[in-house]
N, C-alpha and C positions, 0 to 999 in steps of 0.2 A: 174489964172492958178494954184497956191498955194493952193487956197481953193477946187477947182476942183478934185485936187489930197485927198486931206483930206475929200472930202466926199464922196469919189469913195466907195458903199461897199465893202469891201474885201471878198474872199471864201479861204476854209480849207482846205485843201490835204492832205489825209495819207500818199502818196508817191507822186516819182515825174518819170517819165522817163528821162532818160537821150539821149535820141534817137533824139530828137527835136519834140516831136508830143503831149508832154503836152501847154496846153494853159494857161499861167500863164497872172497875171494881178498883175501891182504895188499893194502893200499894202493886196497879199495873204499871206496868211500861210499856210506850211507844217509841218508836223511832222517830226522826225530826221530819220525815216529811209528810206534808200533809195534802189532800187532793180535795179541792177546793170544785162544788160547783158552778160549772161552765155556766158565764156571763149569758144575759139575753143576746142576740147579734145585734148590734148597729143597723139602722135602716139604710134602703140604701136609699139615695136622695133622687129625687123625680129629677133631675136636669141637671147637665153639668156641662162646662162651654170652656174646654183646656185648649183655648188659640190664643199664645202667646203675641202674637203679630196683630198691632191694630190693620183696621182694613184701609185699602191704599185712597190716601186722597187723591191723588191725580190716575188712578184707573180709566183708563179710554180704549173702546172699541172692545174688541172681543165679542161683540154679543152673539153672534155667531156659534162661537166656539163654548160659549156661555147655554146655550140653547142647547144644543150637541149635548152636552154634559147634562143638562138637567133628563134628557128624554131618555138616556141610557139609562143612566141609574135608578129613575123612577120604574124602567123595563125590569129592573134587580137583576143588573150588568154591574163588574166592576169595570171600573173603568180604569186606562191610562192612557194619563197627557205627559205625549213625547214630544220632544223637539231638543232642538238647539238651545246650548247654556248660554242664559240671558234671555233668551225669546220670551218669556214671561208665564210659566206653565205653573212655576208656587203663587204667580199672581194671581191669575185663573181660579185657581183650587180656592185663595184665600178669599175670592169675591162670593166663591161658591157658600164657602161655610156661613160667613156673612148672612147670605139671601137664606139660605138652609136655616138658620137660626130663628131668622124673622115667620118664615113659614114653621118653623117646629120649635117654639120658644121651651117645649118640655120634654128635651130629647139632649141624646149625649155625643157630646161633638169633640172627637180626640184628634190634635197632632201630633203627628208622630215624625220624628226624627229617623229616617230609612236611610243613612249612608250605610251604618252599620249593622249586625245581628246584636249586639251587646247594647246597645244604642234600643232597639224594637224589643228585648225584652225586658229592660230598664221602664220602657214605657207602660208595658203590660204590669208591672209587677206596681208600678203608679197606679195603674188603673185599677188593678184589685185593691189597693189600699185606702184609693179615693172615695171607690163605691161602694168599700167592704165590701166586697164579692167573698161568697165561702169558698175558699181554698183547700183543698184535700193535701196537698204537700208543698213542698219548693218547687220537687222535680214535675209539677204536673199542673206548675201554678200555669203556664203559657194555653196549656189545653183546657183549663175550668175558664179561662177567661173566655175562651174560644166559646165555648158550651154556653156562658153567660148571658153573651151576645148573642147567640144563636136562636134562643130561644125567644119567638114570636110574642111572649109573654112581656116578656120585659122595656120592651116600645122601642121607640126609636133613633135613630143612633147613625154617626157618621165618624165613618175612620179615615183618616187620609197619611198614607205615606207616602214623604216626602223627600226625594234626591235618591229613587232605588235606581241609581247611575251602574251598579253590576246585579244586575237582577239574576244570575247565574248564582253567585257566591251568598248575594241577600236569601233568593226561596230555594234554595236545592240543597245548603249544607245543613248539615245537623248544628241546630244552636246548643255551645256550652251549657250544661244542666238541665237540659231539656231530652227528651229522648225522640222529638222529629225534627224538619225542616219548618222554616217558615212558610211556608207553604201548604204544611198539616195545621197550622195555630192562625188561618182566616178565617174570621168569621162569616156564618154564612144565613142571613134571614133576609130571604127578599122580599117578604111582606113591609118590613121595615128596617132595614140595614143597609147600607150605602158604603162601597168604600173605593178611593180615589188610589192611584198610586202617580206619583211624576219621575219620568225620568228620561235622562238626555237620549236611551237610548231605546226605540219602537222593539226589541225583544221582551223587554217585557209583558207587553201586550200578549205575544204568542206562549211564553212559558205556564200564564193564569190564564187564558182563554179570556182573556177579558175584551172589553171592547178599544180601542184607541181611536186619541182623539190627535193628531198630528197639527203640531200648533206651528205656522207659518210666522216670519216679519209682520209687523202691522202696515195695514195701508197709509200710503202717504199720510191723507187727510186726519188719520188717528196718532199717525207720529206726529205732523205739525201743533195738533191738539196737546200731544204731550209734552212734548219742549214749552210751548207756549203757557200752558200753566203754571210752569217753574220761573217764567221770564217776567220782571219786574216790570209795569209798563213807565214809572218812571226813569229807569237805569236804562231801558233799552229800546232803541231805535229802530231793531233791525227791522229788516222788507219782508215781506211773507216767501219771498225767493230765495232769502239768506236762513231764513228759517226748513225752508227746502233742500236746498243747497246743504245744510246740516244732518237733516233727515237722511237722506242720496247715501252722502259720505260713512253715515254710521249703519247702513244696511236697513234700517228703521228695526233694528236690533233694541225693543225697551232698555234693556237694562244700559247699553252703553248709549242711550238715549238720555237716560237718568241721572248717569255719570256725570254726562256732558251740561247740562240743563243745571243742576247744584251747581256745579264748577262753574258758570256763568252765573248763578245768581248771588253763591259766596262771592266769588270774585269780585260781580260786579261788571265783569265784561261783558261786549256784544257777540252778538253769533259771528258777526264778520272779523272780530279780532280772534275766536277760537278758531275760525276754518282758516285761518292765515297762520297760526300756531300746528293745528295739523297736518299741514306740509309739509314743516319740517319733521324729517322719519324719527330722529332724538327726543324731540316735545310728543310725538303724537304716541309711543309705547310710554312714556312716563305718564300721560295724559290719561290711558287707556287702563294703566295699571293702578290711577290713584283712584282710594274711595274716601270718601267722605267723613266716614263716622255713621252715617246712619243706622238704623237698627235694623233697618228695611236691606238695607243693600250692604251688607258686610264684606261682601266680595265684590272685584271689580269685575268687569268684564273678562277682563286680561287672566285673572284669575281664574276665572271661570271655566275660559275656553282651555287653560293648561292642562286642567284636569282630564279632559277630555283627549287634548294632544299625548299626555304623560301616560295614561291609558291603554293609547295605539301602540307607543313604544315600547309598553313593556308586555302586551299582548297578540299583539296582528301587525311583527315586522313589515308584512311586504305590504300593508295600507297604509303601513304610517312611509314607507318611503316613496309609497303612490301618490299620495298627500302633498311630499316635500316638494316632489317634482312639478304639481299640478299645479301648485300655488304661483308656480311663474309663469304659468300660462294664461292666458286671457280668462274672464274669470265667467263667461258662459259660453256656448259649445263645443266642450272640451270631447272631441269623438275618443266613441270607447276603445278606437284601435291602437291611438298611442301608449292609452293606458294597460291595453294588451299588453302592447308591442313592449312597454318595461315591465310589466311581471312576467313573462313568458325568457325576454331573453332569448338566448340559443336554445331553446329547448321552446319544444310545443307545448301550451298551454291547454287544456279541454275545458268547456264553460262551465263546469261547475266548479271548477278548481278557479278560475277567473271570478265566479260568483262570489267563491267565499274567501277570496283576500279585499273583494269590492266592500262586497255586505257591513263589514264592522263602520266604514267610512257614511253609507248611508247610512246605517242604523241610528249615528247622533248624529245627523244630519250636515257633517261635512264636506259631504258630498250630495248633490240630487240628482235623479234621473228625469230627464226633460219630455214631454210630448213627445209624441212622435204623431207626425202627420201621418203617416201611413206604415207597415209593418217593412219597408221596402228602405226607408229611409234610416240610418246608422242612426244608431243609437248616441245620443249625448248626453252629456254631465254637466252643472254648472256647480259654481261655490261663492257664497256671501260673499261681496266685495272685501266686507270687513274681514272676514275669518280668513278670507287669503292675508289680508296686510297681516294679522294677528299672527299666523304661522309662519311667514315670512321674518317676523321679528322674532319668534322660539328658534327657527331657525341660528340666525344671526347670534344668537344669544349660544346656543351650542357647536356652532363653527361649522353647522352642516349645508351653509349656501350654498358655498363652490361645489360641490357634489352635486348637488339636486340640480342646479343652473348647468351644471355641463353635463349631467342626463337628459335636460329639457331640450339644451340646444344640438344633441346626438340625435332626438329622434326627433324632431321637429325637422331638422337638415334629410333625412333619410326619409318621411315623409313628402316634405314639400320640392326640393330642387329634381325629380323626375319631373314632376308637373312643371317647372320650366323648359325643361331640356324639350320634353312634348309641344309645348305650348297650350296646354291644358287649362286656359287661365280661368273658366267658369269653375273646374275643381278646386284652383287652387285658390280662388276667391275667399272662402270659409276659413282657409286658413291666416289670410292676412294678420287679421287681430292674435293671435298666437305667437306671431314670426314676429311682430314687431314688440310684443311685449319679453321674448324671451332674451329679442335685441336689447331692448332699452335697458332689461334689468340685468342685462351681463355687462354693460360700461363698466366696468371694472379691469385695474392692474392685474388681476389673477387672470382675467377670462376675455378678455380685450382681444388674444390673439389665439384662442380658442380656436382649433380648427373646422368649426361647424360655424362660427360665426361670421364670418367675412361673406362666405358664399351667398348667409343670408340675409347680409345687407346689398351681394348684390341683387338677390333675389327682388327684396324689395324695392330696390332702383330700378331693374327693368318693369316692375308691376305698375310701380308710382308713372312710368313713361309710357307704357304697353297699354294699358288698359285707362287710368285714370287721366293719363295724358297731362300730369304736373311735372314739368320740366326742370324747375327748384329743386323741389326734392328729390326727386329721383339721382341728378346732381349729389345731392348730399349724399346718397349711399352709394352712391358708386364710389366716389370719390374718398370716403373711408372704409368700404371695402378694401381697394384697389391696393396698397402697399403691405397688407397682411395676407393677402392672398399667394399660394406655391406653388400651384397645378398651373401648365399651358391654357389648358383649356379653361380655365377658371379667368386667368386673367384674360386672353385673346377675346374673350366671353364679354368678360367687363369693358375693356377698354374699347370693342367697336361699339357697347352701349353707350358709355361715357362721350365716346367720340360724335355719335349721331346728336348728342344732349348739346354739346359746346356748341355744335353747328345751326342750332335754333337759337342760339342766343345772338346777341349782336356784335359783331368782332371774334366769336367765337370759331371762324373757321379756323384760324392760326392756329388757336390752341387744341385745336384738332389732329391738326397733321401733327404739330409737335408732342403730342400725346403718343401718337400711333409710328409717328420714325423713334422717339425713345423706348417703347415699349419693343420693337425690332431688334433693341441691344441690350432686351435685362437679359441677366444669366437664365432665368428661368426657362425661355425660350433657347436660347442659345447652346445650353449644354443639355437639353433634353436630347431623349432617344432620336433617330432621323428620323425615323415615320411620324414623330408625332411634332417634332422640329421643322419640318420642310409642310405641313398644313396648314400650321399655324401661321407662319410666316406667308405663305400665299394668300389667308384669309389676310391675316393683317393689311399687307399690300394692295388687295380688292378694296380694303377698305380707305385705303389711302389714295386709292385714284377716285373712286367716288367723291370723297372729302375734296379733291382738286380740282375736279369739274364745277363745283359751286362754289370756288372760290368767286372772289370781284376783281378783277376781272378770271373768268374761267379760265384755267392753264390744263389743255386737253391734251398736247405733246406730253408735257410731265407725269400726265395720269398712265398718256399708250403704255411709257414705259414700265410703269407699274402693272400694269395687268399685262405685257409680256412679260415680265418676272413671275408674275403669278401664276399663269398660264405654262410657263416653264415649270415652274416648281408642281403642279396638279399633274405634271408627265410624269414626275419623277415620283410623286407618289403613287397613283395608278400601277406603277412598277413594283414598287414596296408593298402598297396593297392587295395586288394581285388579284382583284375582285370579288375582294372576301365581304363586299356588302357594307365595307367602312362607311359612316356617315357623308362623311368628306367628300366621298365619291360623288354624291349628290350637289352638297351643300358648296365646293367648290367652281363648279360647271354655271351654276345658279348665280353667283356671284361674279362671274367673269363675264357672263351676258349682260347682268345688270351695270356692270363697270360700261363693256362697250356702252350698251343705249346710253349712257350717261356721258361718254364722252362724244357720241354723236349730237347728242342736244348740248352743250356745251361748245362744239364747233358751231351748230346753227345759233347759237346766243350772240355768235361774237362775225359772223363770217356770211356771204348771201352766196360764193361760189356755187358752183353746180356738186363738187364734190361733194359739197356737202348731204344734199338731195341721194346720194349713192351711197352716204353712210347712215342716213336714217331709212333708206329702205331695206338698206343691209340688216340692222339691229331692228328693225320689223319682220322681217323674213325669221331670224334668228331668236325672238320671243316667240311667234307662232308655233316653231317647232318644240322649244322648250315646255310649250302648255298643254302643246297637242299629246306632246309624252306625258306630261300628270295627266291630263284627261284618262289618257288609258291607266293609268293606275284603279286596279279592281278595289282594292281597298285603302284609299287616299289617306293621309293621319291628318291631326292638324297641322303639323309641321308642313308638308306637301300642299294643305289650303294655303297656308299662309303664305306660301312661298308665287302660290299659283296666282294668288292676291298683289304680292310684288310686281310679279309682271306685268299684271293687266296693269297696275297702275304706271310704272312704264310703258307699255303701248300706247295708253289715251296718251300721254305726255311725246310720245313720238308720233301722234296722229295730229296733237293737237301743233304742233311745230310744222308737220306738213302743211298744215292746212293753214299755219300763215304765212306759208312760200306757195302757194298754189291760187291758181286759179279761180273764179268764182264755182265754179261747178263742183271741183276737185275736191275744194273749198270746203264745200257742203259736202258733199263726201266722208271726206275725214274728221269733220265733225260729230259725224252721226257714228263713224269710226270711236270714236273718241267717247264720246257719249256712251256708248256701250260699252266697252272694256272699263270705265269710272264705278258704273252703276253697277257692274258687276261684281267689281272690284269691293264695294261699297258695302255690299246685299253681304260679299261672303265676309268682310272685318266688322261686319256689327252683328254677324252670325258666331265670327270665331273669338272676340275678345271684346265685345260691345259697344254699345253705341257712343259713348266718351274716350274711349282708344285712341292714341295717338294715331293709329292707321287709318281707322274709319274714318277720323275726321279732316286727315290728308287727303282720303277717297274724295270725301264728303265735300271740302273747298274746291279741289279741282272739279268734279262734276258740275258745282253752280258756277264756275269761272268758265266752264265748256257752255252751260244752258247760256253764259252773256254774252260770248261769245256768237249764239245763234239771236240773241234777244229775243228770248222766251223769259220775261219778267215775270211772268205770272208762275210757271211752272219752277222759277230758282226760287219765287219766295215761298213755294208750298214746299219745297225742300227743306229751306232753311228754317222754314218756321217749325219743324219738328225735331229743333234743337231748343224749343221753350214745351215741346208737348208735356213735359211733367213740370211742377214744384221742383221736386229733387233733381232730375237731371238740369234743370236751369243753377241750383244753387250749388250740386258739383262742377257743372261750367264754368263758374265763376273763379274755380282756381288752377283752370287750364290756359295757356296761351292759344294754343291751336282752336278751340272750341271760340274762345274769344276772337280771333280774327274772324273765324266765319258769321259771326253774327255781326261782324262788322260789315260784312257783306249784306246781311241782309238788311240794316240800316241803309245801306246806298240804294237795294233793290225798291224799297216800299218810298224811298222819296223820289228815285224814279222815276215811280207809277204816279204819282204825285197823293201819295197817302204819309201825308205830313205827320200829323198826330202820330202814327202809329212807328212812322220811324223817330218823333222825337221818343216815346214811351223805349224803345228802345237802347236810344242813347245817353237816356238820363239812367236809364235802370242797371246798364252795365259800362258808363266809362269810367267810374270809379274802382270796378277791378280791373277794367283794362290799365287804370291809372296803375293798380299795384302789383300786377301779375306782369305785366309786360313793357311795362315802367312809362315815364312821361314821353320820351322820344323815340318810342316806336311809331313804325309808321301807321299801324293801327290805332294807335289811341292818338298820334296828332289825329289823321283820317275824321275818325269820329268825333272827337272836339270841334274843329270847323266844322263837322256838317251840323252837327245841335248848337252852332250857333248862327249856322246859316238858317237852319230850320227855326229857330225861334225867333230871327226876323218876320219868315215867311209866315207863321203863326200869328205873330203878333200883329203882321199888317193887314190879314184877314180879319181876323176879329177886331180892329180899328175901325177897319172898310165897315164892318156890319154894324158897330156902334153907329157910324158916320151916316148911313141910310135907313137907319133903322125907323126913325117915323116917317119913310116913304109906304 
């Protein structure tokens, strides 16, 4: 038996089955491995809920945007919710899931992490291990999960990626170990498959065909909501206006809503001690940059918007330096021309080429394209208050201010100062909020004397005097324009503005002349070319007889001589010009007539001779011809209105002088003289620079000073009273002198008429700016004080009288 067994041949086996159906024999061999029957599979589990993120308790508003989303995807659309980092779009998604859950409690609901590809298929390869999905290899696990999902069979299910912030590099490249893009590995069942994507920037929408849902700021009343539920009502006081005022300041941007809202209730602070904190530019980027700790908001705002900034930079140079520049501009109607007018440069630009250095800025919505009323009307751009400050401080942070601040104030200057030179001021209106914001943020030692900047502070000095008719301020910019300024024409420009400004004030004649003899001796003037030296100086001089004529008392000899100098010097240029169509040629003739009339009413101020009656019909004769040649002008500019506006307002003032050396007949005459050349005067400065102008409302008082002069009371107060026709034009009024004297007028006109009431309503509603605009000792605001207190006599002895008879 022994040996039986020992000389049995033996056989070899690679493997063995384990099943009973290999035939072994004593004294075989096997090798060590063995192949083991494949396990049952794992089931896979009816429901699975991978949202790491509880859902947000202070969640406000959006229902909107909540509805949107529910009707697309229920259509079996994907969808993506674009916007601006921070605007709340993983908020959105996660209230989604939320509601999705409650309606589909047996359905599979995956987060997915979409910064990255390595990141999406880390998620996939969770997914198959979660649900046990059968897998055919490594390389093909991405596409069996796709197939998974796919199938109608297997229920329903919601996938949401989250932050595809480069939706380019996320669906179009080939993922490591995978053999397509992501873009091949979406699932696709629209009987029951839902899938979200979020990202800052609206391309994505177009790469997947999917649908988008462009998520906006929250309205106020849902930002005050949301602050206000982080806010302790014991700890905090604040007014539901400080709570606004909060909202305002942070763009109603959630997330640096949420920032702000923690930080006050950690803290412990009021809304009103953080909006006093983000003033300062220091506190308000460390403010913006802190987070909390929360699980919800890991990232600050601050953080947030970098990524998007850091993006532009290393992607779409000429948006990210369109960006730099725009952010010191006023922060809505930025016209698309400027923003041309820097990416183009010297070289022409073509719109589609303009499109697509724009497009990366709107796409994460750093930029917005605005309404347009009609297709006629320029195209404008705005940018969150916030994301201007926030870029404004990357800036600062990379040393790229002074660049972008002295591109802003290059083409801002090159835009708006024709539009003064014209006198364009309806055009150049829009740009106001621009020019002063590019001013204000270029105070600066670097850019103080920037050579675009001076011009546009005078700019705004004439606007603030021209059109708004605030003699303050306009003061203020002149007056810091004025010593950084290097052109003749630049300062000659400034300083008869400046000049006319001192002369509205009180005591300011003096500092008028001596404004305009100093500026006679800067080198600026003095070593320029002679053509442009002997203009300048004739203008100046025009203006220093003028100036001399309303001195107290008038000094009309000292003016003659001034405007013979002038008048001299306009020969010498005429010769140097040679009638090449120089401005000057105009604008100096223009000036030498209005000098005379001004010295002939100035002798009638002080003098009753007859001579005098020969020099204002002289400087009558002498305006008629100067108008009757604008008249013939075929096509008038507004510089030529305005000028034509000048005169008339001179002639009423030489009519009206007639007419109180003249006779009763003659009298009336030149009144009615008078009367006409005002109104017309009037019709064209609230046609050419509006109805608060410091012109029109020079028009505007002489005219009701001519109607009292006739004592037509009824028709100066139907004048006067259409300086309260609006709300707004009354409460821009209020920070005019000019506008306020004439309402003092009307006060005198309605108690006159003996309509008491209506002139104290009057002068209780406006002598408090009179008080502060025109100060206590003007003679308008004494004027007005005595009469409201005359008239609350008069008031009050009437309604005595009525008590006193009242049971008759």
């Amino acid at each position: 038996m022994m040996s039986h067994i020992c000389g049995h041949k033996s056989n070899t086996y690679e493997s063995i089955r384990l099943d009973g159906t290999s035939q072994l024999s004593i004294g075989d061999t096997f090798s060590t491995t063995i192949i083991q029957q494949a396990a049952a599979p794992l089931p896979v589990p009816n429901q699975y809920f991978n949202v790491v993120l509880p859902r947000t308790k202070n969640f406000v508003g959006r229902s909107k945007e909540l509805a949107q989303l529910t009707t697309d995807l229920e259509s079996g659309n994907k969808v993506v919710i674009a916007g601006l980092g921070g605007i709340g779009k993983s908020q959105i998604a996660l209230e989604y899931c939320y509601e999705y859950r409650k309606k589909y409690p047996t359905s599979y609901v995956w987060w997915i992490d979409a910064v990255k590809t390595a990141r999406i298929a880390q998620a996939y390869s969770d997914i198959a291990e979660t649900l046990h999905l059968p897998i055919s290899s490594k390389d093909n696990l991405m596409r069996d999960v796709r197939n998974w999902f796919s199938q109608p069979e297997n229920g329903q299910w919601l996938l949401i990626f989250d932050n595809v912030d480069d939706p380019e590099a996320i669906f179009e490249h080939t993922i490591d170990g995978q053999t397509g893009s992501m873009i091949d590995y979406l699932p696709y069942n629209h009987q029951a498959g839902q899938i979200i994507i979020t990202s800052r920037t609206k391309e994505a929408a177009d790469l997947l065909g999917a649908e988008l849902i462009e998520v906006d700021i929250l309205p106020n009343s849902a930002a005050r909501l949301l602050i206000e539920s982080y806010l302790s009502t014991t700890h905090d006081n604040s007014t539901s206006e400080d709570v606004d005022m909060l909202a305002d300041t942070l763009s109603c941007i959630p997330l640096a809503l949420t920032q702000a809202s923690m930080y006050l209730r950690q803290m412990k602070k009021t809304v009103k001690e953080y909006l006093i904190m983000l003033k300062s530019g220091e506190q308000k980027a460390q403010l913006l940059s802190r987070h909390l700790g929360s699980h919800q908001n890991k990232h600050s705002i601050f953080t947030v918007l970098n990524v998007s900034y850091t993006t532009l930079k290393q992607k779409h140079s000429l948006g990210f330096e369109m960006l730099n520049m725009a952010c010191w501009l006023h922060r809505v109607n930025i016209p698309e021309s400027v923003l041309r007018q820097h990416c183009q440069g010297d070289k022409a630009m073509s719109e589609v080429e303009f499109d697509k250095a724009i497009l990366p800025l709107m796409q994460i919505s750093f930029l917005e394209k605005q309404h347009r009323a009609s297709d006629l009307d320029e195209v404008m751009y705005c940018i969150h208050s916030l994301v201007r400050e926030v870029v404004q401080i990357f800036q600062s942070v990379e040393d790229l201010q002074d660049t972008s601040k002295s591109e802003a104030l290059r083409l801002i200057e090159q835009e708006t100062i024709p539009l003064v030179h014209t006198h364009n001021w309806h055009r150049l209106g829009p740009w106001i909020p621009h020019v002063q914001s590019i001013v204000w943020c270029s105070n600066s030692s670097t850019l103080i004397k920037h050579q675009a900047r001076p011009p546009l502070l005078y700019l705004l000095g004439t606007y603030n005097a021209t059109v708004l008719s605030r003699v303050d301020e306009s003061m203020e910019y002149l007056e810091a324009s004025l010593p950084n300024l290097q052109q003749p024409g630049d300062i000659s420009n400034c300083v008869t503005s400046l000049a006319s400004r001192y002369q509205e004030k009180a005591n300011g004649t003096s500092r008028a002349i001596e404004l305009l003899r100093s500026t006679l001796e800067r080198p600026e003037i003095l070593s320029a070319p002679t053509d442009i030296a002997v203009r300048h100086e004739a203008r100046l001089r025009c203006k220093l007889a003028a100036v001399l004529c309303e001195q107290l008392p008038p000094n009309p000899k000292e003016a003659q001589v001034e405007v013979a100098k002038a008048a001299e010097l306009l020969e010498q240029f005429k010769i140097i010009a040679r009638g090449h169509g120089h401005p000057y040629e105009q604008l100096l003739p223009y000036m030498i007539t209005q000098c005379r009339g001004e010295i002939a009413l100035a002798h009638a101020a002080i003098s009753s001779s007859e001579d005098v009656d020969g020099l204002l019909r002289g400087s009558e004769f002498e305006v008629l011809e100067f108008c009757k040649r604008l008249q013939d002008t075929l096509s008038p500019s507004n510089v030529d209105n305005n000028r034509k506006g000048g005169l008339l307002w001179l002639l009423g003032r030489v009519c009206m002088a007639q007419a109180a050396r003249a006779q009763s007949k003659v009298r009336d005459e030149k009144l009615k003289e008078a009367e006409l050349s005002f109104t017309t005067c009037y019709n064209f400065r609230r046609h050419d620079s509006g109805d608060l102008s410091g012109w029109a409302l020079e028009a505007l008082k002489e005219l009701a000073q001519c109607l009292r002069e006739q004592r037509r009371y009824h028709d100066m107060e139907v004048l006067l009273r259409s300086l309260r026709s609006s709300s707004e034009i009354e409460e821009q009024g209020k920070t005019s002198a000019k506008y306020l004297n004439s309402i003092g007028l009307l006060s005198w006109v309605l108690m006159e008429q003996g309509k008491w009431q209506d002139a104290m309503d009057v002068c209780e509603t406006f002598y408090p700016s009179m008080e502060k605009v025109c100060g206590e000792n003007h003679h308008t605001t004494v004027d007005v004080g005595e009469r409201q207190a005359k008239l609350k006599g008069i008031i009050d002895g009437k309604r005595n009288m009525k008590t006193m008879f009242s049971w008759m």
